[in-house]
N, C-alpha and C positions, 0 to 999 in steps of 0.2 A: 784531480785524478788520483788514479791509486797510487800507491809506492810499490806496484809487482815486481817480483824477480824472475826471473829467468833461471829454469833449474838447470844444473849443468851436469855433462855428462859424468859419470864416476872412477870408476877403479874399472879394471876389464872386467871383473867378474860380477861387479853391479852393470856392469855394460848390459853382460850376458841373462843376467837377470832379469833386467828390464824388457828384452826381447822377449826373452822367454815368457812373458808376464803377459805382451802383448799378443805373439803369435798362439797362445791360450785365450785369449778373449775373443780376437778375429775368427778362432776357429767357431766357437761358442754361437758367436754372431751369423755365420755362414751357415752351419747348423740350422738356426731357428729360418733363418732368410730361405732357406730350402728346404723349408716344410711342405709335407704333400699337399695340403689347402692351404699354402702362404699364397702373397701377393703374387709370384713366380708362376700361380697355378689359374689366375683368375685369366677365362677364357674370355669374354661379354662385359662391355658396361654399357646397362642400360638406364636410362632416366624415363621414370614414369611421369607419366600423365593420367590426368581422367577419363582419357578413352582405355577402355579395355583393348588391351593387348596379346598376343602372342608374343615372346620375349624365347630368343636362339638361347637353349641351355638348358632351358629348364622349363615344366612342365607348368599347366594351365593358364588362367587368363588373367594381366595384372593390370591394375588402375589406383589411381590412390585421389581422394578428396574430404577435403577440410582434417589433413594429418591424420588419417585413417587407410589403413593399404589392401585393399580386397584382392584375394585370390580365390580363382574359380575354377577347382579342379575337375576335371572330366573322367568318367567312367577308367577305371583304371591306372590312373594318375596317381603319382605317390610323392606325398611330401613328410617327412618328419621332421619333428622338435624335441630335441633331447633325448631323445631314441622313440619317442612315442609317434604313428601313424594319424594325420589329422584327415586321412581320407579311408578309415579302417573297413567301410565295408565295400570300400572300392567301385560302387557306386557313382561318386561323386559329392562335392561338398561345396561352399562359398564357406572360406576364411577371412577372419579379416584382423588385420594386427596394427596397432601403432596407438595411442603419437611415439615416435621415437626422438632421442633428444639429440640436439646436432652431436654429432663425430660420436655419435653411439649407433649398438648395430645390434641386429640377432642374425643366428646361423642355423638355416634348414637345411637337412640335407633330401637327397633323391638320387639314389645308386650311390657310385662313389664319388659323387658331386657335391660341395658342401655351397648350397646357397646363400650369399651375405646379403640383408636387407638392412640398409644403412640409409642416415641421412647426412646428406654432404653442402654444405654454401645452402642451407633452407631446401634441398630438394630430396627428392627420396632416389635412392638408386638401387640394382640390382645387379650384384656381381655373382655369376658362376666362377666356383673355385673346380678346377677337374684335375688329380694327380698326371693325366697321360698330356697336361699342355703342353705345346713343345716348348714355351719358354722355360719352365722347368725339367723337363727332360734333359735339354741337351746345355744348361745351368753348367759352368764353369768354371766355378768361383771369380769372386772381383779382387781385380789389380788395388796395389796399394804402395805407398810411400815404405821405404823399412823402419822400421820405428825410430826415432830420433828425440832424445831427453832433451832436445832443445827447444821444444813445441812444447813440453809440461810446463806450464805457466801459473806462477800463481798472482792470485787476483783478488777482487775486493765485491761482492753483493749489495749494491745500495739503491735498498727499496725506494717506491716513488713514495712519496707523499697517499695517495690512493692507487691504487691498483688502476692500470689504463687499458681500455678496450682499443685492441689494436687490426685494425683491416687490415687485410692481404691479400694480393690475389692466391689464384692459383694455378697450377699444371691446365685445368682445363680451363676452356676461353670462356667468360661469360658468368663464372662463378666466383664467391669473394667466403675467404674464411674469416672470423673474428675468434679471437682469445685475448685472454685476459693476460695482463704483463705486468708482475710484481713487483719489477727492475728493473736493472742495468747492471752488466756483468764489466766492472774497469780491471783493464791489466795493460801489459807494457809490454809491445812486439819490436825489436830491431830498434828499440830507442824510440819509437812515438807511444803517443797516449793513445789508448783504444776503448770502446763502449760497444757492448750489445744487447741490445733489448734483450731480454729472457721471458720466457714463458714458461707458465706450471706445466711442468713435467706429468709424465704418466706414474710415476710411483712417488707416495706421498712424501713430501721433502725436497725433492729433485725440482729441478728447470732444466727448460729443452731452450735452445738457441737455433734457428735458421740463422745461413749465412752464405754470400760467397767474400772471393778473393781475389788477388791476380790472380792464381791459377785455373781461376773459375773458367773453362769452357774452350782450357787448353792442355791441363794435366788431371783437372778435377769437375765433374760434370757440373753445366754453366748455368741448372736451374737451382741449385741449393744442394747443402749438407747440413746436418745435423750434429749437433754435440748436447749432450747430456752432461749435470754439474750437480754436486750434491752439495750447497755451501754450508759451512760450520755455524752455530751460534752468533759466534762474534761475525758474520757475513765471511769470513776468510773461504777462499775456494782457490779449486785445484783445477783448468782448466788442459786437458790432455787432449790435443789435437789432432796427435796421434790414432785416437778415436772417436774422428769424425766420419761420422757414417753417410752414406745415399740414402736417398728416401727411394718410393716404391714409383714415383716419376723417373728415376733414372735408367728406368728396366723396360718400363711396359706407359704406353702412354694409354693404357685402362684405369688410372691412378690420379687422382683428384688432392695431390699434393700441395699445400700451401708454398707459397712464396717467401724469401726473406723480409723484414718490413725495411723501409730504403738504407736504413740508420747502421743495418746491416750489412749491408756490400760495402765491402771493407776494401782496400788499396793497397795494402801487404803481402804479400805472398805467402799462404801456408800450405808449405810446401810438406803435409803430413795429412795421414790419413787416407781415405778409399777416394779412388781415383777411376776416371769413366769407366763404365763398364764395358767388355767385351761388345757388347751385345750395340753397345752405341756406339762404340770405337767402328764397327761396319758400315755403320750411317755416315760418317764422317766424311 
């Protein structure tokens, strides 16, 4: 295992720094999480099939067969891509779009609706995003730990041997995600030895870590968080727990969130980072 330390708290005014460092990012993050077409806006999750369909949200008739997604729009029906009208003389048209590659997507829109046509666990789906959803309308912001230097850990990156295909489930019942996992992220919480699978991150360089904890599904919601890590050359890394984020399963169960892999659920308590959200706090 690694030889991680534990970063420790500083002088008062690196204290205040550090807050300040964070309550700057958190905002940043709430920002983006409350975008007029983010997750918060999606109205509909639909899974297509080969029968043609009418689908709540959005306009004409969808089906999809052998990775291919046909839309069939009717006499004054309007869909655009990329600002261009694929039903211009308004008439009517048959579109048809794909293969799409898993956990890749394209966005049409129709009024102020931005249509996402993704594929999720092998399946195709259709999300309406509408800025007037009340899940983002009456958005809150999410509860969180105060930031605490004692959750900044540092740790050690030690690639596998080959890169492993790792299954998961996920938020929805029925479906299973697969990514690729470069690693194992070792560092050193409250005096044990600790490992987490890591997977490639969305910007190049990075890994993404699912995980829960004890706090899992009593301070901090009980299907997964997320933390992002950029390790250094020599694998050295900074693991800041402080910002660990919710996925888009925390908010809306329209969200096709992947699961931690088992290796993951951890026994520790980290007690840092975003914590349930308002919005499931009611369910409770």
């Amino acid at each position: 295992m690694s030889t991680s330390t534990q970063t420790q708290a500083g002088s008062p005014q690196q204290s205040a720094a550090f807050a300040a460092a964070w309550q700057e990012w958190h905002a940043a993050h709430e920002r983006h999480r409350a975008d007029p077409h983010g997750f918060l806006a999606v109205t509909h999750l639909h899974w297509l099939g080969s029968s043609p369909s009418r689908l709540d949200g959005v306009p004409g008739t969808w089906s999809v067969d052998n990775d291919v997604v046909t839309v069939v729009l009717g006499a004054g029906e309007s869909l655009l891509r990329g600002g261009r009208e694929l039903n211009p003389d308004a008439v009517g048209t048959t579109l048809t779009f794909g293969p799409i590659a898993e956990r890749d997507g394209i966005n049409l829109r129709t009024g102020d609706t931005v249509v996402e046509l993704a594929k999720r666990g092998g399946e195709y789906i259709v999300r309406p995003r509408n800025p007037a959803n009340q899940l983002l309308s009456e958005y809150r912001g999410t509860p969180a730990y105060a930031p605490d230097a004692s959750f900044v850990l540092d740790g050690t990156f030690v690639p596998f041997d080959e890169p492993r295909a790792t299954t998961v489930g996920a938020a929805v019942e029925g479906i299973q995600h697969v990514y690729e996992a470069p690693g194992e992220l070792r560092f050193t919480l409250g005096g044990q030895d600790l490992a987490l699978t890591a997977f490639n991150g969305h910007a190049p360089g990075s890994l993404s870590v699912l995980f829960t904890d004890a706090t899992s599904g009593k301070t901090t919601y009980a299907a997964n968080r997320s933390l992002t890590v950029v390790p250094e050359a020599d694998g050295s890394v900074v693991l800041d727990f402080n910002r660990a984020v919710n996925l888009p399963c925390a908010y809306t169960d329209l969200a096709t969130c992947p699961l931690p892999p088992a290796e993951n659920r951890l026994a520790v308590a980290i007690e840092a980072g975003e914590q349930i959200p308002f919005e499931r706090q009611v369910q409770r």
